[in-house]
C-alpha positions, 0 to 999 in steps of 0.5 A: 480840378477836372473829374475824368471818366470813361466807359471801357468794361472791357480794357485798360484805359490810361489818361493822357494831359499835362503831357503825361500818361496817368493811371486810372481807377476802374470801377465795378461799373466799367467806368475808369475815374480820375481826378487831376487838380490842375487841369481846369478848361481848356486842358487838352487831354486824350484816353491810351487803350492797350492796343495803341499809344495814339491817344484817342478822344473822350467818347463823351468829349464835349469840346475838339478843337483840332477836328474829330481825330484830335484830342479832346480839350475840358470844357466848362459848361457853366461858364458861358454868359447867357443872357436869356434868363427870361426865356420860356420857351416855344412849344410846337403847337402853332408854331412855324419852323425853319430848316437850316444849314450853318455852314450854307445859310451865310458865306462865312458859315459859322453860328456868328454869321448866322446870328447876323440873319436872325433878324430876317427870320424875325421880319419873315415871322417864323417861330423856330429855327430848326439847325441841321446836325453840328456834331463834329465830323470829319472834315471841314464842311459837311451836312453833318449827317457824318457826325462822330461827337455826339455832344461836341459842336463842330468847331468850323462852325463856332465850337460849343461857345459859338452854339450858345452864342446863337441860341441866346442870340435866337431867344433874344428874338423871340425865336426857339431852336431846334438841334437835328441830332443823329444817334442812328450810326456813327459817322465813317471816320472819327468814330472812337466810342466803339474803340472803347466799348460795345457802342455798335450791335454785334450784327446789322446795319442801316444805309449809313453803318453799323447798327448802335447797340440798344438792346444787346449785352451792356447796351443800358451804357449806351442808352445812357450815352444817347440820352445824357446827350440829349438832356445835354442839349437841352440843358446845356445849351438851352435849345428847345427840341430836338429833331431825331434823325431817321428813328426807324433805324434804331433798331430796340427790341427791348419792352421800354423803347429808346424813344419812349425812355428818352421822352419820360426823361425830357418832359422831367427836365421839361418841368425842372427848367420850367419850359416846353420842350419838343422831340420831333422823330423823322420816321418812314414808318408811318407809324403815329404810335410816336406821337401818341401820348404815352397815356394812350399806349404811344411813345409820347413824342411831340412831333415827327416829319411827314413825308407824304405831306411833301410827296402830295405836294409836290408830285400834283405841283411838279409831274414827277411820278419817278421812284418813291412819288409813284403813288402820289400825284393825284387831287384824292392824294392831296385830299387824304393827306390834308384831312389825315396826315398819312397816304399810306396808312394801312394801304398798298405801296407799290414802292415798298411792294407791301402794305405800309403805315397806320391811319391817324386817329384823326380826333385824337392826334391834332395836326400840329405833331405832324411837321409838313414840308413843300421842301427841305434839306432830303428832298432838294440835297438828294435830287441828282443836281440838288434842284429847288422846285423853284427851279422849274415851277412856275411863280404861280404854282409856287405861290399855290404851294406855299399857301397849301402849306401855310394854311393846312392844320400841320406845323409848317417847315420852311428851308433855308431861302425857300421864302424867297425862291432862293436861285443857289441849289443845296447840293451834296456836299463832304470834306473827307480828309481821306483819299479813299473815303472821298474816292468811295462817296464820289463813285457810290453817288454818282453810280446811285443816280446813274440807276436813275438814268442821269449821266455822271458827268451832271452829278456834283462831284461831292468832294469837290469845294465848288459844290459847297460853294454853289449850296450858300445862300445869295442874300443879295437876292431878296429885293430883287424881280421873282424873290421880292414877290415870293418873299412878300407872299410868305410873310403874308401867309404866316401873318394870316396863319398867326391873325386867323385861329382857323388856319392853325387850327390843328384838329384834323377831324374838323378839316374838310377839303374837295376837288374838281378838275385841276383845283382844290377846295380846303375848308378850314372853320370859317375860311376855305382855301381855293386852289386852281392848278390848271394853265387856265381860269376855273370858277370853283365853288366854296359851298357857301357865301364868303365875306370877302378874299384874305389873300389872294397869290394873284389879282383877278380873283372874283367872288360870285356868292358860293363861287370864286373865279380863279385866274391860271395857277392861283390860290385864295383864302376867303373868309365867310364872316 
């Protein structure tokens, strides 16, 4: 027998399955019930509203098999055979992640195929796999910021069985997962929920729709609808944190913020399941409120993604100056955010032409909240052409950058090839079944880097199936000239992370870093990491007397007391006992 239940205060609702349309029972509540004994898993089943006789999917369906417009099917969470019974979790803190795509990490791009590559993460020695959106959305293929089913898997990747079959399979090797969720709009077509009710704020928007309604008449419902999808995935499907796309488009006026709701919640099924499990916001605002115990007046998030990590990076590693990287490039950049997390903490942004962000307190917030990137799916996929920095950079410079990253005190995120110097571009790329739809997000991305000065003819066209073809990974890649090298690097940085307690050590107060003329000094308890930048050698002094060289991205590195001879575009991890 199944219990049906749909939230519509406001309208009529009947039930469609077993090729018949029920009756349904309101409650005071606004919820509409039935029970219909013959219907088990796998039922097919849709809600009539008064307004249409096309039958529309359940808001809170957890199974679309025939795509976002289709009808819902009954799915029995309870039935999936897992196998991870000993399982107990992975935490943030020291721990090494990895961004990646379903549909673009293998060819077949679906969870199954993924799990075939588990083995490569294992060798490479991250901890967790963090998976870009798989909520159902419209169409085939997609970067799964469209989704329209918050607690539906898409089916073109394996369904909610396929979803399950990849964490049990993760957790037999050792490797947490990470879900990218999206609760800040509704995906452009498929989104059903506010047929029902007030899903959607009665005014406002964000870059990618219609603002959800936290705060407005009947928005408790649709808080609870966006936290039971969170509890959903956690327990569930077993995964172990969740990363919350752009949480500054969530717009929450009321005295307990979403966020903060959403965090008492999880650390409560945190004790129940016995396990830790993280949320990880993505925010522009700078703000570590998220990230400060709720104790000590914050949110309580564990983590949150750091830009300017990124920014510092790779403007003093690539040149680039355009847009939002005018602030950066400089080593006294590279200098704030390694002690202190945040460029703009309180200070001037030109980009934004205000001030912007909050300093860290830095004895207070360890480093591992912060998850620090030198790429990920946003600062490759929207360049005009989806261009990796391995594209232009060179080997030596790219070594340099990775061993910033690796050794700083932040949780370090990998995407998907980088480890390697992948060579396939992750462009934008959708699926939209629509005409006008496809028609509308093929010109707005093509006029939006034309305002950059790139000629439309070099943007991908994103509907097209090339695009999506280009962005998959080349396994064959990686024993070949200019990936085995970078490959061999990263598996060794992660080694020395994980062997050497210094180099994960996340207290931002006890980092000291220094620079000179093109190179970079970053201390870190008894190694010092030395960077040179520069097209020629330098000798840059370590400010004592090291032991002796844990790795070096190049040979010639020579050791002279408190000094080390740098060749070009080098870096070296010394320790001093």
């Amino acid at each position: 027998m199944t219990h049906f239940e749909v939230w519509a205060p406001d309208k009529t609702v009947k039930l469609r399955v077993l090729e018949g349309d029920r009756e349904m029972e309101r409650g005071d509540d606004g919820w509409w019930r039935l029970d219909v004994p013959a219907a088990g898993p796998g039922t097919d089943y849709a809600y009539i509203l008064p307004d249409g006789d096309n039958g529309l999917p359940d808001p809170r369906s957890q199974w679309q098999p025939q795509g976002v417009h289709g009808p819902s099917r009954v799915y029995d969470q309870s039935a999936f055979a897992w196998t991870d019974s000993s399982w107990t979790g992975r935490q943030l803190p020291g721990a090494v992640l990895y961004e990646l795509h379903i549909g673009t990490f293998t060819a077949a791009g679906t969870f199954d195929a993924a799990i075939a590559r588990l083995d490569h993460l294992v060798s490479l020695g991250v901890d967790m796999v963090e998976l870009l959106p798989v909520g159902s959305f419209n169409g085939e293929h997609n970067w799964g910021y469209d989704g329209v089913c918050w607690y539906a898997p898409h089916e073109a990747y394996g369904g909610p069985d396929g979803l399950k079959r990849f964490v049990d399979a993760a957790h037999a090797r050792g490797l947490g997962v990470i879900l990218d969720v999206v609760y800040n709009h509704f995906g452009p077509s498929g989104a059903y929920a506010p047929s029902f009710a007030p899903y959607l704020a009665a005014s406002g928007s964000n870059p990618w729709g219609a603002s959800v309604n936290l705060d407005g008449p009947q928005s408790d419902e649709v808080r609870r609808y966006i936290i039971d999808s969170v509890l959903m995935w956690l327990r569930d499907y077993h995964v172990d944190g969740l990363r919350l796309d752009a949480v500054h488009a969530l717009v929450d006026h009321s005295a307990v913020n979403l966020l903060e709701q959403m965090a008492v919640e999880v650390s409560s099924l945190s004790v129940a399941l016995g396990r830790p499990l993280s949320l990880i916001a993505e925010s522009d605002l700078n703000d570590p409120r998220l990230i400060t115990p709720r104790e000590a007046g914050g949110l309580g998030l564990q983590g949150q993604w750091d830009d300017d990590v990124h920014h510092a990076l790779h403007t003093l590693l690539t040149g680039e100056r355009q847009g939002y990287y005018g602030d950066f490039g400089s080593l006294s950049c590279l200098q704030t955010v390694l002690e202190g997390a945040f460029f703009h903490a309180g200070t001037w942004s030109s980009f934004r032409k205000r001030r912007h962000g909050r300093p860290v307190n830095r004895s207070l917030i360890p480093g591992h909240r912060f998850v620090a990137y030198l790429q990920n799916h946003d600062q490759i996929g929207n360049r005009a052409i989806g261009d990796r920095i391995s594209a232009t950079l060179s080997p030596g410079l790219l070594k340099v950058g990775a061993t910033l990253l690796l050794t700083s005190p932040f949780t370090p995120m990998l995407f998907m090839g980088e480890e390697w110097a992948a060579s396939s571009p992750w462009q934008f790329f959708t699926s939209h079944p629509e005409p006008e739809l496809a028609e509308a997000v093929q010109t707005g991305r093509r006029r939006e880097f034309a305002a950059h000065g790139w000629a439309s003819a070099d943007v991908p066209d994103p509907q097209d199936p090339a695009t999506f073809e280009r962005s998959k990974l080349d396994w064959n890649e990686l024993d070949k000239p200019g990936h085995a090298d970078i490959l061999d690097l990263y598996r060794k940085l992660i080694a020395l992370r994980r062997g050497r307690a210094d180099l994960s050590d996340p207290w931002l107060d006890k980092a000291e870093v220094w620079h000179g003329d093109q190179y970079v000094v970053m201390r870190r308890g008894q190694c010092a990491v030395a960077a040179n930048l520069a097209p020629v050698p330098q000798t840059v002094s370590l400010r004592a007397v090291p032991s002796k060289v844990l790795l070096a991205t190049e040979p010639g590195v020579v050791l002279q007391r408190d000094r080390v001879d740098l060749p070009p575009e080098t870096a070296v991890v010394v320790a001093f006992r």
